[in-house]
C-alpha positions in Angstrom: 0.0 0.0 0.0 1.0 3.3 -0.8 -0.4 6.8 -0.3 0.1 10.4 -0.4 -1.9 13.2 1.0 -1.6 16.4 0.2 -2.7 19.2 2.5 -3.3 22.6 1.3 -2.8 25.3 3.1 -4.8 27.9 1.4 -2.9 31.1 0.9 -0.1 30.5 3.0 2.8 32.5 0.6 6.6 32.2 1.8 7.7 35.7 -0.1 7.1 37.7 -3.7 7.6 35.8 -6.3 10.0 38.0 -8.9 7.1 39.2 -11.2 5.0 40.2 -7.9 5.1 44.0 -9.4 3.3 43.4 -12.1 0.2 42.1 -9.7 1.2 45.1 -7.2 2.4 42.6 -4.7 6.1 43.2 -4.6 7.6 42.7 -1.1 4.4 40.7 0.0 5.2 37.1 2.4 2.2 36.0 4.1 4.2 33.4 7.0 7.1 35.8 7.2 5.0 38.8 7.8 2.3 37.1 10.0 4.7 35.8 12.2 6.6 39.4 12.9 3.6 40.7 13.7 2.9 38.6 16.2 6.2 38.8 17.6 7.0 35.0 16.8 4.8 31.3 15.7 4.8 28.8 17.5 5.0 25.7 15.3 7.8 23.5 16.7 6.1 20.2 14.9 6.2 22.0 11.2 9.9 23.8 12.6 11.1 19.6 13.0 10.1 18.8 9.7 12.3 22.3 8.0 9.7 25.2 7.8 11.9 27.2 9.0 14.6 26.4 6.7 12.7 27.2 4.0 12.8 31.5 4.4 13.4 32.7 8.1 10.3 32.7 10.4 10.3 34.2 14.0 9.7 31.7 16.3 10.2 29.1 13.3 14.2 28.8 13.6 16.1 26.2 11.0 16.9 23.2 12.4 20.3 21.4 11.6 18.7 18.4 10.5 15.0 18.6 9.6 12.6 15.5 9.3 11.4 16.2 6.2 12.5 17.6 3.3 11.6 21.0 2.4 11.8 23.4 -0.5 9.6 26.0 -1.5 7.8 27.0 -5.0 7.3 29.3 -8.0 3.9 29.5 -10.0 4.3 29.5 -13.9 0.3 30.5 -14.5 0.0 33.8 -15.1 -2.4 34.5 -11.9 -2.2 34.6 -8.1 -5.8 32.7 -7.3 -7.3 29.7 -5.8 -8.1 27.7 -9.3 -4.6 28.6 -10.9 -3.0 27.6 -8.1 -4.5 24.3 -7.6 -4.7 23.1 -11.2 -1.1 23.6 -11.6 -0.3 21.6 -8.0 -2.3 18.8 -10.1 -0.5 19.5 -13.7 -2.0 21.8 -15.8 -0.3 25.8 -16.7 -2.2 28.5 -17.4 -0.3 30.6 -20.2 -3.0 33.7 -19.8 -4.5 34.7 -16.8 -8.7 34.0 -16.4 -10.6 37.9 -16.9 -10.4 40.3 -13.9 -13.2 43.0 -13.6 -11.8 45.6 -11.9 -14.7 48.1 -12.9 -17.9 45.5 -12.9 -19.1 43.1 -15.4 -20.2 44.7 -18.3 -23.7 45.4 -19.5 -23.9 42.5 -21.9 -23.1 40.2 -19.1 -25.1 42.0 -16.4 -28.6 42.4 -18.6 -28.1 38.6 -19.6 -27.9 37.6 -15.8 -30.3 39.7 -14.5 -32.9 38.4 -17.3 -32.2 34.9 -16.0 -32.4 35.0 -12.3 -35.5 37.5 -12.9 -34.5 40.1 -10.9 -31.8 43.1 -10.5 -29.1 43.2 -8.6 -26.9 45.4 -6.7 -23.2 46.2 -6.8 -21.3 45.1 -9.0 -17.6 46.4 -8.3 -14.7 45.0 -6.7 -15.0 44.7 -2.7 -14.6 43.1 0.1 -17.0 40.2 1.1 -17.7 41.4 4.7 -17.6 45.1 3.5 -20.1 45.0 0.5 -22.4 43.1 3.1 -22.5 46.2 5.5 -23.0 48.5 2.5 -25.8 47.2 0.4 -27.2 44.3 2.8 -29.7 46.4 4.4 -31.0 47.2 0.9 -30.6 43.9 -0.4 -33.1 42.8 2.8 -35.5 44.8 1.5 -35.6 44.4 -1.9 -34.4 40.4 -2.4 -31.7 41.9 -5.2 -28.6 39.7 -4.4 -25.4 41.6 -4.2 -22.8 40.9 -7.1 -19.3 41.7 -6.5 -15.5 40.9 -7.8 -12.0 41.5 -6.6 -8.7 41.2 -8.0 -8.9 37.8 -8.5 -11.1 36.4 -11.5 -14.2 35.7 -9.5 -18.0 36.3 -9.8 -19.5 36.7 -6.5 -23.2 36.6 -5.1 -24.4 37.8 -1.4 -27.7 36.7 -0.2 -29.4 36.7 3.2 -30.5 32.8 3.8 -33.6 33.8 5.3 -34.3 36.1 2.2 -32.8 33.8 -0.7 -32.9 30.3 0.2 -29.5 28.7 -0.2 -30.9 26.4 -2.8 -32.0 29.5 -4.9 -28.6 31.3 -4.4 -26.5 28.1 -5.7 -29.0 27.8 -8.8 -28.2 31.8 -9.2 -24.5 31.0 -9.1 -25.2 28.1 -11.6 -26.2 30.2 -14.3 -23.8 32.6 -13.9 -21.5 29.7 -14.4 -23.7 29.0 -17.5 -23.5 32.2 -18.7 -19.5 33.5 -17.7 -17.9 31.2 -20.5 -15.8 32.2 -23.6 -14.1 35.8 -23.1 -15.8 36.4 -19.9 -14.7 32.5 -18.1 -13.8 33.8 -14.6 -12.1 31.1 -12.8 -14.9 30.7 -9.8 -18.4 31.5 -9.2 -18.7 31.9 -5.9 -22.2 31.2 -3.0 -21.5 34.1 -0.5 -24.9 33.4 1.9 -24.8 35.4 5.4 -27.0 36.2 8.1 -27.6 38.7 10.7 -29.2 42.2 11.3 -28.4 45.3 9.5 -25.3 46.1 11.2 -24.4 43.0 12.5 -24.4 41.0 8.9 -21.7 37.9 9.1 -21.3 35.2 6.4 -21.8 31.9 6.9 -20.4 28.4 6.3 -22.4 28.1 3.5 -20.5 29.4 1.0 -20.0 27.0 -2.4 -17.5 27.7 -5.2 -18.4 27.2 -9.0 -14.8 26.3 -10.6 -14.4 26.1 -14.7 -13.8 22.5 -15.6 -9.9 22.1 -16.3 -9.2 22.1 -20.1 -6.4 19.4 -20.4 -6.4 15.9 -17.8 -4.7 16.7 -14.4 -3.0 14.1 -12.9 -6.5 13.3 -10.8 -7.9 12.1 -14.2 -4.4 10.2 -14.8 -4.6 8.6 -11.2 -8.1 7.9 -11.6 -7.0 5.8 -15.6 -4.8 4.2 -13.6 -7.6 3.2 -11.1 -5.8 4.8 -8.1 -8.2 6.7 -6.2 -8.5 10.1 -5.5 -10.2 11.8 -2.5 -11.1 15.3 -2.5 -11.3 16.8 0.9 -12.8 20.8 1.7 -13.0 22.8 -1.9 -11.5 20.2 -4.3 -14.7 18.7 -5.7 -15.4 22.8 -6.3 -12.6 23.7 -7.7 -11.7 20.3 -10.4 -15.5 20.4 -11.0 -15.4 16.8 -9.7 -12.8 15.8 -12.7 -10.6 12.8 -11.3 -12.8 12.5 -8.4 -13.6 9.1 -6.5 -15.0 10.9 -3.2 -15.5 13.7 -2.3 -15.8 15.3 1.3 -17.4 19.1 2.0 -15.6 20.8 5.0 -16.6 24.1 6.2 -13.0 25.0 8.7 -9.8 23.8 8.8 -10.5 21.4 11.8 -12.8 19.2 10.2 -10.5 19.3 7.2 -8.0 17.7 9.0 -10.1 15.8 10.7 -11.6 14.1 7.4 -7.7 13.9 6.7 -6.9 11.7 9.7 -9.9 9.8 9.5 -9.1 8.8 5.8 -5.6 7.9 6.8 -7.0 5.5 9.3 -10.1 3.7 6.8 -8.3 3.9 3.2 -6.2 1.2 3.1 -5.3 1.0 -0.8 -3.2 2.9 -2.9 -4.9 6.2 -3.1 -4.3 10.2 -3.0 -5.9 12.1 -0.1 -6.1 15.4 -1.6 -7.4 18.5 1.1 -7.8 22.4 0.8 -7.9 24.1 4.2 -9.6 27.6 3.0 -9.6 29.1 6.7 -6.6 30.8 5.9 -7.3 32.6 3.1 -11.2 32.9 4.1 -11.6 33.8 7.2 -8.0 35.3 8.1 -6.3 36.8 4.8 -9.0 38.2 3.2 -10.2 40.1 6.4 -6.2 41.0 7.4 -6.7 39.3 10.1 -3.4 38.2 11.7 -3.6 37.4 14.9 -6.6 35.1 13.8 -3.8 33.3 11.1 -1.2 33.1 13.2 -3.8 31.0 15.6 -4.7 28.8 12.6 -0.9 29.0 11.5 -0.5 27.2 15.6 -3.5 25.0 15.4 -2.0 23.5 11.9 0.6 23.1 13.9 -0.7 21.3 16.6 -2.6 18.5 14.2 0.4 17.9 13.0 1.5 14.4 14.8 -2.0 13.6 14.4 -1.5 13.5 10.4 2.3 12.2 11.0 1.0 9.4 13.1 -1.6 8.0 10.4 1.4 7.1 7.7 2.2 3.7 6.7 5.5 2.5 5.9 5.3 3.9 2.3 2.8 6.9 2.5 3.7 10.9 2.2 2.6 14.0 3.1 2.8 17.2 0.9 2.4 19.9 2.4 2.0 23.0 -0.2 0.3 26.2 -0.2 -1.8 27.7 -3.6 -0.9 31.2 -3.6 -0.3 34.1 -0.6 -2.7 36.3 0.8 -0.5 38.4 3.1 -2.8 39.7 5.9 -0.3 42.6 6.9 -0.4 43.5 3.0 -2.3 46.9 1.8 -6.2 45.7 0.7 -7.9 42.0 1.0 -6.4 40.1 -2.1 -4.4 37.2 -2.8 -0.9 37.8 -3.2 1.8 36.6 -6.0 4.2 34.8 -3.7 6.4 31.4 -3.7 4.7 28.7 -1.9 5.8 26.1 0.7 7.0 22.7 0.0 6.9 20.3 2.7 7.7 16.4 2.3 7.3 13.8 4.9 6.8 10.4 5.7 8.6 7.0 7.7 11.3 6.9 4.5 11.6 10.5 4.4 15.1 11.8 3.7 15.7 15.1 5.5 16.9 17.0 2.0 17.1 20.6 0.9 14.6 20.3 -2.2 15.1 23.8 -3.3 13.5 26.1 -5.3 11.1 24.3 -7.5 10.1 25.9 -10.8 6.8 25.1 -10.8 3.7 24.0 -8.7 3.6 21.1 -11.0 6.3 19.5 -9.7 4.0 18.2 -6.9 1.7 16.4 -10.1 4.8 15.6 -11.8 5.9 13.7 -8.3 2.7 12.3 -7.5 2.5 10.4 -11.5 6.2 8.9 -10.4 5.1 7.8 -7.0 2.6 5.9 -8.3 3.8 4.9 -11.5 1.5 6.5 -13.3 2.1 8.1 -16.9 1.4 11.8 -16.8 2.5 14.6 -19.2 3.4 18.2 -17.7 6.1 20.5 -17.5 6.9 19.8 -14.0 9.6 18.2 -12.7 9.1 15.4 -10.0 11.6 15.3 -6.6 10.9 12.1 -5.7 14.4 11.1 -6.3 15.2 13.4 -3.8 14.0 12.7 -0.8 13.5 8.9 -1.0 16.7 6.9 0.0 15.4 3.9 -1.5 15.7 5.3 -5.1 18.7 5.8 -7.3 18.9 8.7 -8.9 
């Protein structure tokens, strides 16, 4: 039996990438700022494995000789977001960047939309989740008009009270956007942004359900799943791979019972398989709202799950440990951020190596195809050979 799970740790950035000015994110570094803020982390478990050998992190000092191996890693897509991100961790480069809307959507898109869903709607500029909710929920309460709103990333968002708009209506709203956002206007997500509360008091809910564009080209999910190796999608992944490559799939709503799904997959799948988790706490509920002390507690209670995932490998299994993009909480406005993501590697045959700087998030794909055995076509580059002492390089 063999088996990797990977563990994402949604916008967890280790430092600018070298083309962060074009996106206006130059001298952005989500962990590094996060913890100097808070004066110091405290992740001794992740520190044992060589997080903090991977770009200096207070609290986080190198260790002489770490558990794991460690690297960290550049994005080739042109993009800094969730689907970009996670479709090259499984394979497949973007060479353009999915639409941005940094004034609205357009009339032609708007009209269409607003003819479907029979109604009007409000907004439609670039804001922040918990901020556009304040402005226009009040109005929205009165009137039933779900709230659209974008941001830097390529997303189509809709707000909607769950005692006005019933969440079945909102996700059939966000399904014809989908529908309708294709061709020159394919954003990368549709996003479910329900909330509740009184006017002042508004706060979003767990409820929220992304609407990903199917990948264009096979990822190595769909490779895996030729190869009848199954995969199993924990948090967002069903979302964002539109359920391509797919055995199972498991809808968490925090980081905890992410992990928890994690261990308790660990513990009942005992076949060669992929585990394959998003925790989007960090980016959701802590990045997004620059809210650091709040990401330096999840950062700690990561941290502290740790074992708990150590514990559950067999003889032969890994854990990757990888990040999609940054979303620097200490950065100016709520966006993601263009930064180099963290490579973690571990496992019972684990060599304690310096993987580098990898040139791609597909390396991780690339990697996983190897492990296996399974023949997979991409442009990363897999480190297997590294960290493995069984295998000759």
């Amino acid at each position: 039996m063999k088996r990797i799970a990977i563990v994402v740790l949604d916008s967890v950035g280790v430092g600018a990438l070298p083309d962060a000015h074009l996106y206006g994110d130059e001298g952005s570094n989500t962990l590094g700022h996060v913890a100097k803020a808070l004066g110091g982390l405290r992740m001794p478990n992740s520190g044992e494995l060589g997080l903090g050998n991977i770009i200096p992190i207070e609290g986080v000092p190198p260790v002489e000789v770490p558990g794991g191996a460690w690297g960290k890693m550049a994005e080739v897509s042109k993009g800094k977001d969730t689907t970009t991100g996670h479709w090259e961790l499984a394979g497949l480069t973007l060479e353009a960047p999915f639409p941005t809307y940094p004034h609205g959507f357009p009339p032609e898109i708007m009209e269409v939309y607003e003819s479907k869903i029979g109604r009007k709607t409000l907004g439609n500029y670039p804001a922040s989740g918990t901020a556009i909710i304040e402005e226009l929920g009040e109005e929205h309460v009165k009137t039933g008009f779900p709230i659209v709103y974008t941001s830097a990333d390529s997303v189509f968002q809709i707000a909607a009270h769950e005692e006005i708009v019933p969440l079945d209506t909102l996700y059939l709203w966000c399904e014809m956007a989908r529908e309708l956002l294709q061709g020159e206007h394919a954003v990368g997500r549709v996003i479910a942004r329900p909330f509740l509360g009184e006017v002042g008091n508004f706060k979003r809910t767990a409820n929220r359900k992304d609407y990903s564009l199917a990948p264009f080209q096979p990822t190595v999910l769909e490779a895996l799943q030729a190869s009848n190796v199954p995969v199993y999608g924990v948090g967002k992944i069903f979302d964002i791979f539109s359920g391509r490559g797919l055995r199972e799939s498991y809808p968490t709503k925090s980081n905890q019972a992410g992990l928890d799904k994690v261990v308790e997959l660990l513990k009942i799948k005992q076949e060669n398989c992929l585990i394959f988790a998003n925790l989007v706490d960090f980016d959701m509920l802590w990045g997004h709202r620059n809210d650091v002390e709040g990401y330096g507690r999840g950062l700690e209670e990561f941290d502290q799950r740790l074992p708990e995932l150590l514990a559950g490998l067999e003889p032969e299994d890994l854990l990757i440990i990888v990040a999609d993009h940054g979303c620097d909480p200490t950065f100016p406005g709520t966006d993601h951020t263009r930064e180099y993501v963290p490579l973690l590697v571990a496992g019972p045959k684990v060599q304690g190596v310096n993987l580098g700087v990898r040139h791609s998030f597909a390396d991780v794909a690339k990697t996983v195809a190897d492990f296996f055995a399974v023949e997979y076509d991409t442009i990363g580059v897999s480190f297997k050979v590294s960290f493995l002492p069984d295998v000759k390089k």
